[in-house]
Backbone as a printed PyTorch tensor [residue, N CA C, xyz], in Angstrom:
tensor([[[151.8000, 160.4990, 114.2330],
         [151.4520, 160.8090, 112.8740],
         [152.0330, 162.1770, 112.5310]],

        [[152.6760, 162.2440, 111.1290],
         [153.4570, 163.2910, 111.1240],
         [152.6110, 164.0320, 110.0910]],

        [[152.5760, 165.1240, 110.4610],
         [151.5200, 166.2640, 109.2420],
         [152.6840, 166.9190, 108.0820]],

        [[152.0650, 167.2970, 107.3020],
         [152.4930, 167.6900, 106.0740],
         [152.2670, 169.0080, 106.0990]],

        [[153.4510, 169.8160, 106.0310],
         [153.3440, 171.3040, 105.9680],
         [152.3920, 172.1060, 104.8740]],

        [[152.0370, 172.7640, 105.1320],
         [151.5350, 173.4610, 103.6530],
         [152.4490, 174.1460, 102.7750]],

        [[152.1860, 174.0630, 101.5000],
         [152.7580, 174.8130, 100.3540],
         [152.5620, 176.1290, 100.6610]],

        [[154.1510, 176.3980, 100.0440],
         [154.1890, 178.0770, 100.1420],
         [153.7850, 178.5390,  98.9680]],

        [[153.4740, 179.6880,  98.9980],
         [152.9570, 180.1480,  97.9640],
         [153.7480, 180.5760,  96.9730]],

        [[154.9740, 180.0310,  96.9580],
         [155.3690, 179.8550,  95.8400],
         [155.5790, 178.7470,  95.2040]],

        [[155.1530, 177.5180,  96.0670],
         [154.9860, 175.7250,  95.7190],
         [153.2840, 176.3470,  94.9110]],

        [[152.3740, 176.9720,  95.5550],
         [151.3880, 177.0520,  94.1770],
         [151.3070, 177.6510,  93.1740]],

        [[152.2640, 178.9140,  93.0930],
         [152.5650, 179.6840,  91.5420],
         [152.8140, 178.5630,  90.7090]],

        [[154.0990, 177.8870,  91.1940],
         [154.6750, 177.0310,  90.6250],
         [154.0750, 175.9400,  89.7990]],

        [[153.0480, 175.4410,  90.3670],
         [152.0790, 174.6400,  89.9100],
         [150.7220, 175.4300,  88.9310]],

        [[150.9990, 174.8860,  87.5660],
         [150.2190, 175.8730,  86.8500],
         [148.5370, 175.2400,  87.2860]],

        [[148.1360, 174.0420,  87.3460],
         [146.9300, 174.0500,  87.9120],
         [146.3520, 174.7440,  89.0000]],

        [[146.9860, 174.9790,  89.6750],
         [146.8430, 175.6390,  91.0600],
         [146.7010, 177.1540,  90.8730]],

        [[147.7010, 177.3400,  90.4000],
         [148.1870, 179.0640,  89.9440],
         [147.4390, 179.3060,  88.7040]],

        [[146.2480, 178.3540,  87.9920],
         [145.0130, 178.9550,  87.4150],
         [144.0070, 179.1750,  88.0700]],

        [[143.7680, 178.3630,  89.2290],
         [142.6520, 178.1360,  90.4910],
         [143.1680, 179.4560,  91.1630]],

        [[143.9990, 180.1510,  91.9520],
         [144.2370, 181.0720,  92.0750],
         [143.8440, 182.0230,  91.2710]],

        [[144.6130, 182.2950,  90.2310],
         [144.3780, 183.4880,  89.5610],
         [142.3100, 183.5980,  88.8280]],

        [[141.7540, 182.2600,  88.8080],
         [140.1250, 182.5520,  88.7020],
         [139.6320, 182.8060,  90.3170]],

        [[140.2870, 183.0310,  91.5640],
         [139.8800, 182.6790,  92.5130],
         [140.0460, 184.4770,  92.5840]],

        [[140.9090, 184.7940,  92.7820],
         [141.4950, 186.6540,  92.3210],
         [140.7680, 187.1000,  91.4800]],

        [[140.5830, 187.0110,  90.8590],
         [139.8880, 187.8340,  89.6990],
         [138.1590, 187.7720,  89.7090]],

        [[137.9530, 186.9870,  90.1210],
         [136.5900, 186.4980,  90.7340],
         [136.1870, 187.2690,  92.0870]],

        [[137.0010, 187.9530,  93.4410],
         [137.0060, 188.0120,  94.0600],
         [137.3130, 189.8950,  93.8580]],

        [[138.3960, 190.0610,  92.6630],
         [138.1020, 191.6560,  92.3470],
         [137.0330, 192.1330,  91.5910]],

        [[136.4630, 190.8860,  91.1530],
         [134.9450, 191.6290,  90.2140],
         [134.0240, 191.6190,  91.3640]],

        [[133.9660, 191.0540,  92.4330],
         [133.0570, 190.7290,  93.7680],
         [133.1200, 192.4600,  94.0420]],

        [[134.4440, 193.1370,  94.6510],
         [135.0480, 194.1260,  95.2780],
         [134.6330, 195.0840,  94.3840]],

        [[134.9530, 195.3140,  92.9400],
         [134.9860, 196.2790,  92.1220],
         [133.1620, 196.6720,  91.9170]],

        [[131.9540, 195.7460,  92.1700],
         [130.8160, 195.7130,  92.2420],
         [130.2470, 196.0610,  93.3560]],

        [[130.8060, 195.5260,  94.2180],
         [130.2670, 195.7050,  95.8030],
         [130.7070, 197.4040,  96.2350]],

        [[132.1120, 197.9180,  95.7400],
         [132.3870, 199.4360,  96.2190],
         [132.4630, 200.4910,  95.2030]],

        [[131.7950, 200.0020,  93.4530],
         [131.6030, 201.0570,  92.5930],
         [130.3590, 201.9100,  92.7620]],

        [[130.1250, 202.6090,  92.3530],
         [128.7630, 203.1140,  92.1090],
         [127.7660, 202.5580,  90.7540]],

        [[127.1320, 202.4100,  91.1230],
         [126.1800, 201.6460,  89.6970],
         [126.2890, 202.0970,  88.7680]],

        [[126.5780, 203.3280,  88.1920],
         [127.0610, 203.7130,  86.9250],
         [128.2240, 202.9990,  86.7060]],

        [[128.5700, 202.0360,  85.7500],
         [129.8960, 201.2870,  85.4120],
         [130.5560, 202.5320,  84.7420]],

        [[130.3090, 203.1880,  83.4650],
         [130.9530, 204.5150,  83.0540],
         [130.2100, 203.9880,  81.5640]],

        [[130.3360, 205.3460,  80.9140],
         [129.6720, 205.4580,  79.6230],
         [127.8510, 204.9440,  79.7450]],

        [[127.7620, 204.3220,  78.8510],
         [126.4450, 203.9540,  78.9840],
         [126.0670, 202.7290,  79.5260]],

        [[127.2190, 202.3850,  80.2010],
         [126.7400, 201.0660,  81.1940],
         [126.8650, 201.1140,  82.5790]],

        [[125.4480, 200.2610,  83.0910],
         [125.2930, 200.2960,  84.0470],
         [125.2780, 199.1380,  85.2160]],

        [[124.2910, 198.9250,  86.4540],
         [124.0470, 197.7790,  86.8030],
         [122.9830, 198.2840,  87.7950]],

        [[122.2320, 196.9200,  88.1490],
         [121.1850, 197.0830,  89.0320],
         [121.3730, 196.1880,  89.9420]],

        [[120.8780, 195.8320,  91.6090],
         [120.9360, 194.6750,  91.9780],
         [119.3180, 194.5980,  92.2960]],

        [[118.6200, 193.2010,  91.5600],
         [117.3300, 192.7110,  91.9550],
         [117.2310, 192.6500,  93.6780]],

        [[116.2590, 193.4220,  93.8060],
         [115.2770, 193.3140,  95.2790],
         [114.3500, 192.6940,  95.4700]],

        [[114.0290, 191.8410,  93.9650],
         [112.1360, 191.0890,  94.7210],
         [112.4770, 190.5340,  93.5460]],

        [[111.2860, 189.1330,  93.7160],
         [110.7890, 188.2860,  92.4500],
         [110.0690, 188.6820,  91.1640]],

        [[110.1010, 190.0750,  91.4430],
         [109.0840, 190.7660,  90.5730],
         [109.2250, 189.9550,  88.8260]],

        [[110.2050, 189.7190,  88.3720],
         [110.8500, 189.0230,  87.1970],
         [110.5880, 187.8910,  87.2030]],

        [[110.5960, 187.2600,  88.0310],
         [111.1170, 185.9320,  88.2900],
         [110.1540, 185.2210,  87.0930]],

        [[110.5330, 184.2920,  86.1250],
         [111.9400, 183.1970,  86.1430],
         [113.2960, 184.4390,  85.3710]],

        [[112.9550, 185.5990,  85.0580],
         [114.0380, 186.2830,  83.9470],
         [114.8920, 186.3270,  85.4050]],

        [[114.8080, 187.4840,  86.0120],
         [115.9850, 187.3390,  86.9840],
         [115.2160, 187.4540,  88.5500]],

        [[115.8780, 186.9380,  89.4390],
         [115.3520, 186.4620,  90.6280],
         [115.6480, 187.7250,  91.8990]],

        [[115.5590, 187.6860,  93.1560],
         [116.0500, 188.5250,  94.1030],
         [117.7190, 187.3980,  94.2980]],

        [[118.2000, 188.7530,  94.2830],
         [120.0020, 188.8210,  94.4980],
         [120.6450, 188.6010,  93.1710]],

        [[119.8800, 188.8260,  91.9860],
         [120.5110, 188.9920,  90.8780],
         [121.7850, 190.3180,  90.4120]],

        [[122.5710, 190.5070,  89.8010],
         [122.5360, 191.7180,  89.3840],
         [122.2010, 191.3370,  87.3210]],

        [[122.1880, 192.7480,  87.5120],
         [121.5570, 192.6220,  85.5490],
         [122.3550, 194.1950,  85.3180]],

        [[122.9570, 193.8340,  84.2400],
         [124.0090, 194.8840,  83.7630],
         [123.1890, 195.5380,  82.6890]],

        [[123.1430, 196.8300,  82.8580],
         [122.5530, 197.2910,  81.3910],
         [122.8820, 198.2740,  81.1150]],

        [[122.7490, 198.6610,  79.5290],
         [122.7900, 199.5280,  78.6620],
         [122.2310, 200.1420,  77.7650]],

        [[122.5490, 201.5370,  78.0080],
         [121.9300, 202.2760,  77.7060],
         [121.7970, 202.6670,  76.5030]],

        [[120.7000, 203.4510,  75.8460],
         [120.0070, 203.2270,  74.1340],
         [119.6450, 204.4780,  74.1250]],

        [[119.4860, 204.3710,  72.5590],
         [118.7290, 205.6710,  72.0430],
         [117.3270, 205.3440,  71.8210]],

        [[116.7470, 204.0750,  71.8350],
         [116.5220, 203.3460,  71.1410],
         [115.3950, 202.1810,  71.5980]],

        [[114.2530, 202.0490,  72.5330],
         [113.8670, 200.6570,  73.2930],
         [112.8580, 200.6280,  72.4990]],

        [[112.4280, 198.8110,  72.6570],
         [111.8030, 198.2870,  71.5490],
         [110.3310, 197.3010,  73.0310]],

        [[109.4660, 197.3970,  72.4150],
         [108.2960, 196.3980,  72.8200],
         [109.4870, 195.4250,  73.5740]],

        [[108.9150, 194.2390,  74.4050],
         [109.5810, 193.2290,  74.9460],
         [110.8170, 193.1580,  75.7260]],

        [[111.6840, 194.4670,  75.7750],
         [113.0150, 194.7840,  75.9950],
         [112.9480, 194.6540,  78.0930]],

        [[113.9980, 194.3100,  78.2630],
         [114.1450, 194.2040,  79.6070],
         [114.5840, 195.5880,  80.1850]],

        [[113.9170, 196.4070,  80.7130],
         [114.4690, 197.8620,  81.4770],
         [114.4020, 197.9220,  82.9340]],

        [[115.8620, 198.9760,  82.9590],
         [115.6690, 199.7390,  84.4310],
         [115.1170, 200.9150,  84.1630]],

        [[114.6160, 201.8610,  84.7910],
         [113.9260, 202.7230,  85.2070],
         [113.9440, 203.7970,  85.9530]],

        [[113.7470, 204.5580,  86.3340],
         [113.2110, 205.7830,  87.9500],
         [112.1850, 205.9760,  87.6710]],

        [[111.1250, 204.9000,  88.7770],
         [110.1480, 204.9430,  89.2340],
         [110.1650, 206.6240,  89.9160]],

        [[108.7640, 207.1970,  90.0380],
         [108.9810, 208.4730,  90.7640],
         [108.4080, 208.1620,  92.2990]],

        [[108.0550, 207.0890,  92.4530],
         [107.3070, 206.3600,  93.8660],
         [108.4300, 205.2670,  94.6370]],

        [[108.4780, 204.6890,  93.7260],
         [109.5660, 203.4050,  94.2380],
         [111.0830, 203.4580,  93.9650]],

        [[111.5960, 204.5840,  93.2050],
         [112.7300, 204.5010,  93.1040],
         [113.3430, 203.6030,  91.6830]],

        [[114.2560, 202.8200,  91.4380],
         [114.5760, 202.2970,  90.3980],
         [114.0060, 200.2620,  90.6320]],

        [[112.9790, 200.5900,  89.3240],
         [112.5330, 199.1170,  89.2860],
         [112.9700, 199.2310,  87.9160]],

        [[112.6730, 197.2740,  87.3180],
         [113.2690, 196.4470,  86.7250],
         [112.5300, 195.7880,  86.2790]],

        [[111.5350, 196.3720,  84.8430],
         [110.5510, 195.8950,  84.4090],
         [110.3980, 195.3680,  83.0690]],

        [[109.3960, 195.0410,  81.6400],
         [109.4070, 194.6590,  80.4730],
         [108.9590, 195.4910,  79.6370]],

        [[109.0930, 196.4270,  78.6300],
         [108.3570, 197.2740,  77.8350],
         [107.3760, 196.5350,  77.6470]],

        [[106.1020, 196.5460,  77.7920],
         [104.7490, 196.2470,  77.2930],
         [104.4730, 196.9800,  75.5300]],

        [[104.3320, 198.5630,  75.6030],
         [104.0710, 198.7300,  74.6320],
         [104.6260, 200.1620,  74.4540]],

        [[104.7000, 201.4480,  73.2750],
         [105.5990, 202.6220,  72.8860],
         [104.5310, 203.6210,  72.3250]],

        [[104.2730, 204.6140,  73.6710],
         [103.0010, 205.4850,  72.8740],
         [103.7040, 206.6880,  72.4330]],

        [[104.2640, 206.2710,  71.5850],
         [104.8640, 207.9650,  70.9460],
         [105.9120, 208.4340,  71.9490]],

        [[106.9230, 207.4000,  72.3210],
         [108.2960, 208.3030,  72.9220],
         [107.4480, 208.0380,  74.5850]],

        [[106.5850, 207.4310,  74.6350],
         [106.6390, 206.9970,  75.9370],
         [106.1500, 205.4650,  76.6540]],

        [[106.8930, 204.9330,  78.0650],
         [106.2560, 203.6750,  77.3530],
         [105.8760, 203.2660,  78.8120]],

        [[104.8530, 201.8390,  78.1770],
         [103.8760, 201.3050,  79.1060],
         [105.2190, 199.9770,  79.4730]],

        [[105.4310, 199.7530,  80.9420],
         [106.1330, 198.9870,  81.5240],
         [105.1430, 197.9950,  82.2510]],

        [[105.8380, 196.3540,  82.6290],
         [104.9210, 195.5120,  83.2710],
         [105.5800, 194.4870,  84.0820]],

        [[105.9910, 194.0730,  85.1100],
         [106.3190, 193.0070,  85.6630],
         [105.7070, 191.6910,  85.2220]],

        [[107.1090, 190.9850,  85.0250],
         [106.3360, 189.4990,  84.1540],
         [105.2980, 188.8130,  85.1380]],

        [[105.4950, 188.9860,  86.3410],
         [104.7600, 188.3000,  87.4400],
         [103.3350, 188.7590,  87.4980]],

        [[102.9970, 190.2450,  86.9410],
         [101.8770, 190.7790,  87.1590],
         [101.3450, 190.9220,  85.9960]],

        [[ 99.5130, 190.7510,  85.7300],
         [ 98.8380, 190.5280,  84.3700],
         [ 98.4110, 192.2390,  84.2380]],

        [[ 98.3450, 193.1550,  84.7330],
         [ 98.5040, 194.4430,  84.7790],
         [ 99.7570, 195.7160,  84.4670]],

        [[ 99.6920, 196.0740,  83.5500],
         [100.7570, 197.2590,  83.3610],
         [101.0350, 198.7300,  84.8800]],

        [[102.2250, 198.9650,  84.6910],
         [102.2740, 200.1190,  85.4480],
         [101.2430, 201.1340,  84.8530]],

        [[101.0830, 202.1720,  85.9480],
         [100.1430, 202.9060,  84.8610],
         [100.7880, 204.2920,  84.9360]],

        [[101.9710, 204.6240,  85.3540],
         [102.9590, 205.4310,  85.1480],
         [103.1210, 205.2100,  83.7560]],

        [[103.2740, 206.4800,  82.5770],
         [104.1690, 205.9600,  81.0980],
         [105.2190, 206.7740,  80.9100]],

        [[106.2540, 205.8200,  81.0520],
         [107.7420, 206.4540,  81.2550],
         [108.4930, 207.0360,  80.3680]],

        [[108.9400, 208.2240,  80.1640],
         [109.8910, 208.6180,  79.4360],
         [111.0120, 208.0750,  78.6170]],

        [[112.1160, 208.1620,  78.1710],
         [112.9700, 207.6550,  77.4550],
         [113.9940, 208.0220,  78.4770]],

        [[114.0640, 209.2650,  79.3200],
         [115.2640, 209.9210,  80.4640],
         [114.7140, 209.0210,  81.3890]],

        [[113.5020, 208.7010,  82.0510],
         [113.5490, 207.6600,  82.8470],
         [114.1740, 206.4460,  82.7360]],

        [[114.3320, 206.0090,  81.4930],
         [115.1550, 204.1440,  81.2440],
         [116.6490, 204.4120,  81.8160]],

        [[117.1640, 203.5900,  82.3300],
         [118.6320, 203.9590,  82.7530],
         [119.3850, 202.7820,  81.5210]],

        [[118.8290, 201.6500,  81.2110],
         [119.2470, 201.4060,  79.9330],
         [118.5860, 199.5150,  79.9150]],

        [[118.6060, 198.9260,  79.3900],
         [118.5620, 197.5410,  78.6080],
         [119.6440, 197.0120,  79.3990]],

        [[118.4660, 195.3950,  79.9210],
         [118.8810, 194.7170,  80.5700],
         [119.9970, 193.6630,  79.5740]],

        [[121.2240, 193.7220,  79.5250],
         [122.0400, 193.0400,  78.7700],
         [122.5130, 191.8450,  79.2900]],

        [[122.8550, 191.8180,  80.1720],
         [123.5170, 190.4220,  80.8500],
         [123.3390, 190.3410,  82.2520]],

        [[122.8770, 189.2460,  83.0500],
         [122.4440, 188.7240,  84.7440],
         [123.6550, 188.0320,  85.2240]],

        [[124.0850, 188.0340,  86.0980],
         [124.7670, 187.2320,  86.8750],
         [123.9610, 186.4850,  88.4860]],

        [[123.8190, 185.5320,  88.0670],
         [122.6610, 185.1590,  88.9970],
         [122.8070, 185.1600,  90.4950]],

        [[122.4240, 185.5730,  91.7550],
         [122.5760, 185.3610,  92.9410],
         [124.1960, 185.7890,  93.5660]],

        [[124.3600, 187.0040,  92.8880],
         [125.6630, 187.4030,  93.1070],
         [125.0610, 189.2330,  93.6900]],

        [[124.3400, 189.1710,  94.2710],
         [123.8740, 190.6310,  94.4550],
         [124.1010, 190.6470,  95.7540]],

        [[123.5820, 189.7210,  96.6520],
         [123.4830, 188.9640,  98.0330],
         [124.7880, 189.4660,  98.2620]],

        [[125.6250, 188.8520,  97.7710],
         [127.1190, 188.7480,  98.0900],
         [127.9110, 190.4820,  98.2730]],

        [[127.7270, 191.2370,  97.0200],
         [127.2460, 192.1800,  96.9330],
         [127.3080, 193.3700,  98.0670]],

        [[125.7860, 193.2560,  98.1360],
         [125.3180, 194.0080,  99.2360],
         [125.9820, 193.8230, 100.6390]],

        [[126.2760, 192.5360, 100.7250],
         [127.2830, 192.3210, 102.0520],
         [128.1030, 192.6990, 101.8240]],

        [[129.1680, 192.6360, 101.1270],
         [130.3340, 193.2900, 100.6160],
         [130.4680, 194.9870, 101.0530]],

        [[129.2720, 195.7700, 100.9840],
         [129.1800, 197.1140, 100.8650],
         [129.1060, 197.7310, 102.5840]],

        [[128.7740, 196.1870, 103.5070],
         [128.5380, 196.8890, 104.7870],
         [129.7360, 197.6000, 105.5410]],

        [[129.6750, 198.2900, 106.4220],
         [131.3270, 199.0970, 106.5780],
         [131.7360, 198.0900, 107.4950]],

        [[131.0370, 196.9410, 108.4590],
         [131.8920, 195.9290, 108.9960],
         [132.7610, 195.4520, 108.1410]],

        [[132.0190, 195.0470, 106.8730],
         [133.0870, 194.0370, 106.1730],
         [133.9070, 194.5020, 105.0680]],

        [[133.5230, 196.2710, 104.8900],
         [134.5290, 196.4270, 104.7270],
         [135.6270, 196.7940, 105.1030]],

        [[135.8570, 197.2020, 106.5590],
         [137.1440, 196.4350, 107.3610],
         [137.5700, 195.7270, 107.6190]],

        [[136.8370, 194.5310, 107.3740],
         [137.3600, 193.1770, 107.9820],
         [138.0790, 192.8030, 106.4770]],

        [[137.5330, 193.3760, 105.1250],
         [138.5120, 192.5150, 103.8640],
         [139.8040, 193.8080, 104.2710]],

        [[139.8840, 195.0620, 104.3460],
         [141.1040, 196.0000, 104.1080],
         [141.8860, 195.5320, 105.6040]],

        [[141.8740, 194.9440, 106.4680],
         [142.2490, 194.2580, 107.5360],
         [142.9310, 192.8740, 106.9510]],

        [[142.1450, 192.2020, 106.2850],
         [142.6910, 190.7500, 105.8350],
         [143.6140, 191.1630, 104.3100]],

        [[143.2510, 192.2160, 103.8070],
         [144.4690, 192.7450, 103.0070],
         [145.5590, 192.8140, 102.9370]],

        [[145.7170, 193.4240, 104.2310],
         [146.4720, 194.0810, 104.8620],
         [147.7980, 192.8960, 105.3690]],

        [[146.5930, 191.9480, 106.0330],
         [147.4830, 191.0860, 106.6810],
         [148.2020, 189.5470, 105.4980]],

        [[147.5220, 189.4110, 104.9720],
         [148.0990, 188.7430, 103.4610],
         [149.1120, 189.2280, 102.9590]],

        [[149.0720, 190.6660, 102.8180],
         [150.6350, 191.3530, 102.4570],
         [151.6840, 191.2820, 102.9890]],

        [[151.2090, 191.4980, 104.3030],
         [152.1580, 191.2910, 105.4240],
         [152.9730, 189.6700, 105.5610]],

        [[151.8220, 188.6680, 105.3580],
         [152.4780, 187.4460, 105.9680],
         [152.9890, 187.1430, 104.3790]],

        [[152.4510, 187.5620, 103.0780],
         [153.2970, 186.3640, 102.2250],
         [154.6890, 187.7190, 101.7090]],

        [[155.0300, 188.3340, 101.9930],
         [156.1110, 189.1390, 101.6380],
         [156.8700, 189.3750, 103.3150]],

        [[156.8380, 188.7150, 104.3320],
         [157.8230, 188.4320, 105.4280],
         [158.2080, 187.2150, 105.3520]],

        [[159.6240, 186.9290, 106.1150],
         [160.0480, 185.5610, 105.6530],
         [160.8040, 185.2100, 105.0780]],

        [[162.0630, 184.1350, 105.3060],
         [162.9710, 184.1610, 104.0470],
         [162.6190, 183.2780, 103.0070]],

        [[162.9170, 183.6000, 101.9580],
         [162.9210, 183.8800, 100.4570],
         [163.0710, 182.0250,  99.7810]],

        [[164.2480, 180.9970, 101.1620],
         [164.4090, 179.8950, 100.9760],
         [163.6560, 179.2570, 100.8900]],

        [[164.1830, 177.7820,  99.7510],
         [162.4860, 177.4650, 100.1380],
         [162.9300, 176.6800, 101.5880]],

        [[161.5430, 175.8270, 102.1650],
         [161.1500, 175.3070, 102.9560],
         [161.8230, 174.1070, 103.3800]],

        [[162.8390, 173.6490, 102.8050],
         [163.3570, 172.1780, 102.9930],
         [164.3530, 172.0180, 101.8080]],

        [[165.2400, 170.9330, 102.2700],
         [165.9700, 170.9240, 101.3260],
         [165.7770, 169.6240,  99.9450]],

        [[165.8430, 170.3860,  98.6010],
         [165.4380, 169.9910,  97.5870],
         [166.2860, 168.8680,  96.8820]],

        [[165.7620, 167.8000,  96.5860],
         [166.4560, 166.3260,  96.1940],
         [166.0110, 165.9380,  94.3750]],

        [[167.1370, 165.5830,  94.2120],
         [166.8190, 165.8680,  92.6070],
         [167.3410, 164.8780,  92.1870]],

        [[166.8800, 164.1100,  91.2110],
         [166.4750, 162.7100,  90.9360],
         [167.9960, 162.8520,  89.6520]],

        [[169.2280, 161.7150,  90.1200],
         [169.8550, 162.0300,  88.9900],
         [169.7820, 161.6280,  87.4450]],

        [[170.2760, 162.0350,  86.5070],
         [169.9290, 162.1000,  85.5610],
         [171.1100, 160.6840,  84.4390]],

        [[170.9000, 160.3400,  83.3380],
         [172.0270, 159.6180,  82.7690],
         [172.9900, 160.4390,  82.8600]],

        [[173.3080, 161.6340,  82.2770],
         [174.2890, 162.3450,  82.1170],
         [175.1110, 162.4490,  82.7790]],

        [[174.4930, 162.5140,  84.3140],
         [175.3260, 162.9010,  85.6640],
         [175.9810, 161.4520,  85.7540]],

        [[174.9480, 160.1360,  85.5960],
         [176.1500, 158.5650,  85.5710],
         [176.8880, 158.9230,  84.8800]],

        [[176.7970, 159.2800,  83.6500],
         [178.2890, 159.2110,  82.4480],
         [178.9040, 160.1280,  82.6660]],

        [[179.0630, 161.2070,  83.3770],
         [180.6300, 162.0360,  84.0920],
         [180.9940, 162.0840,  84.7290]],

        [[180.6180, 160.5640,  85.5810],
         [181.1610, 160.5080,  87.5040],
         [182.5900, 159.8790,  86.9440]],

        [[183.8000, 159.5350,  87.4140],
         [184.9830, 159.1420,  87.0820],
         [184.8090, 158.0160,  88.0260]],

        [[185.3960, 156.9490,  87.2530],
         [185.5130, 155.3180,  88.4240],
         [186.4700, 155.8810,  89.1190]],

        [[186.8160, 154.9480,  90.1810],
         [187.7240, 155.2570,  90.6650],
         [189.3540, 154.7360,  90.4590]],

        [[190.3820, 155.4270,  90.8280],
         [191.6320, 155.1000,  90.4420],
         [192.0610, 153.6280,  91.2320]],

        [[192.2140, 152.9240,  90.5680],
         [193.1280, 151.7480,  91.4560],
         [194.4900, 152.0990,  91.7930]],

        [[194.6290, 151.7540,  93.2970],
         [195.4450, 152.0190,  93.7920],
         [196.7330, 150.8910,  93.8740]],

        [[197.9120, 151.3260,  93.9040],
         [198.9540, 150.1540,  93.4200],
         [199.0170, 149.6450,  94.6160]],

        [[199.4740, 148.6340,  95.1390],
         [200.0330, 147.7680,  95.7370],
         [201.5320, 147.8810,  96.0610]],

        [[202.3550, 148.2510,  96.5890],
         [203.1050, 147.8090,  96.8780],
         [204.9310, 148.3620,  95.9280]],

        [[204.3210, 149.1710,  95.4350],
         [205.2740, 150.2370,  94.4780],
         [206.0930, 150.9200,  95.7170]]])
């Protein structure tokens, strides 16, 4: 049984289905990288958090991240991050606004914090979740793996830019009418002249 080589990677550029699966497979894989080795400040007034507990749950779960931004501005009901002065940064619901300060509550719990937080405490409004991508994340950030991706970097560069340039076999091309209508018959040859 004879196996079938694999496509070079330039048999999948070539192929625009493929070379879209690629390029969402890349780009998917630098938003993984660009999350896993930024610092949580994204820049300006946006940020990100990664969920540690069910505390939310059904809004966002453990291994969420939740991107947010930051306000002049929070309203009753609003989804916030925080600096807890005990726990560090939690991920709670405005309950209620006593004059520039506010009562926070985990949806899970029928009790308010009883900390009332500042406006410099909010780090900003929960804007958008990406679900169960925190997990991924946090692994991403360990220093094993991050040698093992600048290692497999490394070596991807290496193997698809060594090598010659030909392709892989030689290419057969289906002829066309055109090419019948400019072949020349052949000359008959005389006899006997």
């Amino acid at each position: 049984m004879r196996r079938r080589p694999r496509p070079a990677l330039t048999d999948v550029v070539r192929n625009p289905v493929r070379a879209a699966a690629v390029t969402r497979a890349l780009l998917a894989g630098a938003l993984l990288l660009w999350l896993g080795f930024s610092a949580a400040s994204i820049g300006g007034d946006f940020s990100y958090v990664l969920v540690q507990n069910d505390s939310m749950a059904p809004t966002t779960n453990h291994g969420d991240i939740v991107f947010l931004q930051r306000n002049d501005d929070y309203d009753s009901g609003e989804l916030v991050a925080y600096r807890h002065p005990e726990l560090g940064v939690a991920l709670h619901r405005i309950t209620a606004d006593h004059g520039g300060r506010f009562t926070v509550q985990s949806d899970n719990r029928n009790t308010a914090d009883a900390f009332k937080h500042a406006p410099d405490d909010i780090l900003g409004q929960g804007v958008q979740t990406l679900p169960r991508v925190g997990d991924t994340v946090r692994e991403l950030q360990s220093p094993r793996n991050v040698a093992l991706l600048i290692v497999g970097a490394v070596g991807l560069g290496v193997v698809t830019t060594s090598g010659p340039n030909e392709p892989r076999g030689p290419r057969h091309r289906r002829p066309t009418r055109s090419d019948a209508s400019n072949e020349r018959a052949p000359c008959p040859r005389r006899l006997g002249s």
